[in-house]
MOPAC internal coordinates of N, CA, C and O (Angstrom, degrees):
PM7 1SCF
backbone

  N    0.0000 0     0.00 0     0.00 0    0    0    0
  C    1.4755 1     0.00 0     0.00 0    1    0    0
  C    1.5316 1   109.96 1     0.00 0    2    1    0
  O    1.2310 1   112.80 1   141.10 1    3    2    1
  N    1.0238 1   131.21 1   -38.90 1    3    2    1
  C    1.4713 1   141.58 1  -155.88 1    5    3    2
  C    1.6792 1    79.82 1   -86.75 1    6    5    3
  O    1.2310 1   122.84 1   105.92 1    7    6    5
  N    1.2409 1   112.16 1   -74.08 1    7    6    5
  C    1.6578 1    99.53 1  -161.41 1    9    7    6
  C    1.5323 1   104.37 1   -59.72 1   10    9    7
  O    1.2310 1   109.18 1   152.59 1   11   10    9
  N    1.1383 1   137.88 1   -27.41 1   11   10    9
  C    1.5751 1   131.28 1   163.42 1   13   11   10
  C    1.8108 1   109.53 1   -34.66 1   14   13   11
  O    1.2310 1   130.02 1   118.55 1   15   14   13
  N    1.5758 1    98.29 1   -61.45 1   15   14   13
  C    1.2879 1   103.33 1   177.50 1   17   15   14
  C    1.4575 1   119.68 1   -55.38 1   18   17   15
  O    1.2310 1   118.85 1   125.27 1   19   18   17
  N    0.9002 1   119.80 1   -54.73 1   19   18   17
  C    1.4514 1   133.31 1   149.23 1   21   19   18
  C    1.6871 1   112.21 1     5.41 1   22   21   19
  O    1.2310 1   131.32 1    82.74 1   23   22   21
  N    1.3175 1    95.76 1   -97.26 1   23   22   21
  C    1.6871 1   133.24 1   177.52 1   25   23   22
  C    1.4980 1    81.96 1   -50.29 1   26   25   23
  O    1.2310 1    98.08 1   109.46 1   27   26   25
  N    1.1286 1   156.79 1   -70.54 1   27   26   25
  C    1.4360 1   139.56 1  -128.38 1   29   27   26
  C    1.9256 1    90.32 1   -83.68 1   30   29   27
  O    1.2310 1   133.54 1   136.63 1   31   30   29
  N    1.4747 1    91.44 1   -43.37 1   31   30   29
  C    1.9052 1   102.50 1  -172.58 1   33   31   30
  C    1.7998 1   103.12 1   -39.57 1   34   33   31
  O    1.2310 1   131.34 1   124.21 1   35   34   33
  N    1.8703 1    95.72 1   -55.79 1   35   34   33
  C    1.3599 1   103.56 1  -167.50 1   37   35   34
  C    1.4451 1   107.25 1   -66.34 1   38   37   35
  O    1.2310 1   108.14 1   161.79 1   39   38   37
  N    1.3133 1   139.77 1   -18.21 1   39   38   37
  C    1.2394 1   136.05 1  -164.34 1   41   39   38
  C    1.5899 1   113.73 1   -95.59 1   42   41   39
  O    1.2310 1   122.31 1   135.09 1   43   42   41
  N    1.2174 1   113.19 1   -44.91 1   43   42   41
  C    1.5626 1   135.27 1   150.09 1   45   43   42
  C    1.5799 1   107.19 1   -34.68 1   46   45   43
  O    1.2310 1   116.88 1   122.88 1   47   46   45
  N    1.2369 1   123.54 1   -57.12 1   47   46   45
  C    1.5399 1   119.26 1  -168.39 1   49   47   46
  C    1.2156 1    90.02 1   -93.85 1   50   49   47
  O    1.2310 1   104.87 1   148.81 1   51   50   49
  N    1.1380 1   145.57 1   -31.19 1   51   50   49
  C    1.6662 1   123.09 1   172.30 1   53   51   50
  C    1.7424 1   125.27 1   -56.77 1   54   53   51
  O    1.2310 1   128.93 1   143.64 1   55   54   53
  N    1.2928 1   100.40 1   -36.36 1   55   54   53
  C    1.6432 1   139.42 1   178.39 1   57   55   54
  C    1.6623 1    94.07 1   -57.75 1   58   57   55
  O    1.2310 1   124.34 1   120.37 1   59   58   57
  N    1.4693 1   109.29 1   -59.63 1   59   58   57
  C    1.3706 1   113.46 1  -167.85 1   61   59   58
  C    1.7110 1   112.35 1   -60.18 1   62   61   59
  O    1.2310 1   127.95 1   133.79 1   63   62   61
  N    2.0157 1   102.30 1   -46.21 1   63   62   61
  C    1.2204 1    79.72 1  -159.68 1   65   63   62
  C    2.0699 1    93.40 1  -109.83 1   66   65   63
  O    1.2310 1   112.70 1  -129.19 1   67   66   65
  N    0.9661 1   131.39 1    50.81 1   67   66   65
  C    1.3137 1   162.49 1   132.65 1   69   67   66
  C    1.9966 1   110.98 1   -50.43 1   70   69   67
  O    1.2310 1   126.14 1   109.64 1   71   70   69
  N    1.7051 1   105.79 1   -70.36 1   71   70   69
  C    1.0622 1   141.84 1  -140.46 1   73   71   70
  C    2.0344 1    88.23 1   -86.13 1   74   73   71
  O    1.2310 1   120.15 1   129.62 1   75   74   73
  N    1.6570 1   117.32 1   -50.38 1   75   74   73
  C    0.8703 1   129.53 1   154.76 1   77   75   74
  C    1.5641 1   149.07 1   -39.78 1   78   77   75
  O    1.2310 1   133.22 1   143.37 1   79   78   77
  N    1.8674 1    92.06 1   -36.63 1   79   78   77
  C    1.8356 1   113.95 1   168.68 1   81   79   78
  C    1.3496 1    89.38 1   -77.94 1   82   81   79
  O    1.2310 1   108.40 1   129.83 1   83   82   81
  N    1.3709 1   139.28 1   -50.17 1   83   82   81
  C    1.4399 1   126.50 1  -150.90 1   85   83   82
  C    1.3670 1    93.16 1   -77.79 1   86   85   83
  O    1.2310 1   108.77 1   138.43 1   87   86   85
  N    1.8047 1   138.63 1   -41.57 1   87   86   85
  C    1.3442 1   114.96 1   178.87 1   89   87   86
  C    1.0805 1   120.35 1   -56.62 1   90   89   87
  O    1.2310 1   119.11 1   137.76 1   91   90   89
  N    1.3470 1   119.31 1   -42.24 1   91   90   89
  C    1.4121 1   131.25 1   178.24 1   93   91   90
  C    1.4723 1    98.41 1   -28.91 1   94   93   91
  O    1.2310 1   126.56 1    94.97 1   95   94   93
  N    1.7066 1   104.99 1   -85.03 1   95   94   93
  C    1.8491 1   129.78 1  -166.47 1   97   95   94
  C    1.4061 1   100.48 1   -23.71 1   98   97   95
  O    1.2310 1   116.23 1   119.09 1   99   98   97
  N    1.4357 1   124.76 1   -60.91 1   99   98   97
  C    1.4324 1   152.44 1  -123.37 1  101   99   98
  C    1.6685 1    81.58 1   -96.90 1  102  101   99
  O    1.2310 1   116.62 1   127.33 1  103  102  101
  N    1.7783 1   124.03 1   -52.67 1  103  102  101
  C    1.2484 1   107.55 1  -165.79 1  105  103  102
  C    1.5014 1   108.31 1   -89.96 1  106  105  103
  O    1.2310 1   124.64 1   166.83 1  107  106  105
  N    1.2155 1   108.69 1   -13.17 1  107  106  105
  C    2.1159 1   107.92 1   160.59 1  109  107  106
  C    1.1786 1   105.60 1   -45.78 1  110  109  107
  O    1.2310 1   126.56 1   115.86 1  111  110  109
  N    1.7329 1   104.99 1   -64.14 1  111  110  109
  C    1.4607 1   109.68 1  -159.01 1  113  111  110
  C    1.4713 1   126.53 1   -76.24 1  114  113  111
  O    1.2310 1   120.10 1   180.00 1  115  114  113

């Protein structure tokens, strides 16, 4: 369970800051 949580934590904050470069890109461009 804990490492589930884990993996979901790490996937969530990857998601987040993924989701963040593309606003970024999108508001440069």
């Amino acid at each position: 369970v804990l490492t589930e949580y884990i993996l979901v934590s790490a996937t969530s904050a990857v998601t987040v800051t993924i989701a963040g470069v593309v606003k970024e890109a999108v508001t440069i461009v």
